[in-house]
C-alpha positions as CSV (number, residue, x, y, z in Angstrom):
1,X,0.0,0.0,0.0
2,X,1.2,3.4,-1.4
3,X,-0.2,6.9,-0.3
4,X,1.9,9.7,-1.8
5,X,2.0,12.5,-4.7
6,X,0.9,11.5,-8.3
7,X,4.5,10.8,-10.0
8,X,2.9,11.8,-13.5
9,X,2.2,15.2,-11.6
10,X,5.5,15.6,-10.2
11,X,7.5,15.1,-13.2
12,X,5.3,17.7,-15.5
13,X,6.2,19.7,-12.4
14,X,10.0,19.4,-13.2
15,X,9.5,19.9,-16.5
16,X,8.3,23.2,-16.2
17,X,10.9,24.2,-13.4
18,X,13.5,23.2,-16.1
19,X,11.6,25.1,-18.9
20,X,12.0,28.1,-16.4
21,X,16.0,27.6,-15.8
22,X,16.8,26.9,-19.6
23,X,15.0,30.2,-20.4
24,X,17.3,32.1,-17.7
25,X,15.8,32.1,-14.4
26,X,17.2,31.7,-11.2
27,X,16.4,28.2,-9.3
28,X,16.5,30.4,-5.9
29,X,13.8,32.7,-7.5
30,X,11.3,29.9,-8.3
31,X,8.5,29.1,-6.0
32,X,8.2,25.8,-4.4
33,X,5.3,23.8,-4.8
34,X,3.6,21.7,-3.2
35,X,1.9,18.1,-5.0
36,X,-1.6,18.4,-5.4
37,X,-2.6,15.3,-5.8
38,X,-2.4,12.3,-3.8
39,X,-3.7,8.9,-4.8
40,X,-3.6,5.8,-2.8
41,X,-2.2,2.6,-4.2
42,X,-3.2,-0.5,-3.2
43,X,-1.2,-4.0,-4.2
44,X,-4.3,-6.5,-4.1
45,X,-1.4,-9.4,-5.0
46,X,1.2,-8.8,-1.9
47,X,-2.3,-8.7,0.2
48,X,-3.0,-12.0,-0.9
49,X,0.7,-13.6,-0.5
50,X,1.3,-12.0,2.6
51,X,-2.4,-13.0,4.0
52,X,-3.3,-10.1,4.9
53,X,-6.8,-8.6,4.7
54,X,-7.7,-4.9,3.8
55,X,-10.4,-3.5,4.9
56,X,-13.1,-3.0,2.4
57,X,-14.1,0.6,3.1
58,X,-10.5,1.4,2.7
59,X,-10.4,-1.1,-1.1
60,X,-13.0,1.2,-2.5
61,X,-11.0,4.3,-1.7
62,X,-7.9,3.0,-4.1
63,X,-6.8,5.2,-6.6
64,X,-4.6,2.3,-8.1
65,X,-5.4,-1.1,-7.2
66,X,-3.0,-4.0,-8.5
67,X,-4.5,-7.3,-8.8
């Protein structure tokens, strides 16, 4: 089980701080930011090697779900 930033998110993120610096600005001038979005992962397939059960109010929440 994952719950974290969106990595697709993140990296179109850099790529717009590095569009910034290749057109001359200054990385210490460049706001930070924050992710936005946060998904929750769940791998159904470890939860059935490792035997354990998750909760089904929690299932139905997955962003991601591996099976």
């Amino acid at each position: 089980m994952s719950y974290g930033g969106d990595f697709a998110d993140s990296f179109r993120q850099f790529g717009v701080y590095t569009g910034r610096i290749l057109n001359g600005a200054k990385p210490a001038d460049l706001p930070v930011r924050q992710v936005t979005k946060i998904e929750l992962l769940i791998n159904f397939k470890a939860d059935k090697t490792l035997g354990i059960k998750i909760p089904t109010p929690l299932s139905v929440l997955a962003d991601i779900a591996i099976e």
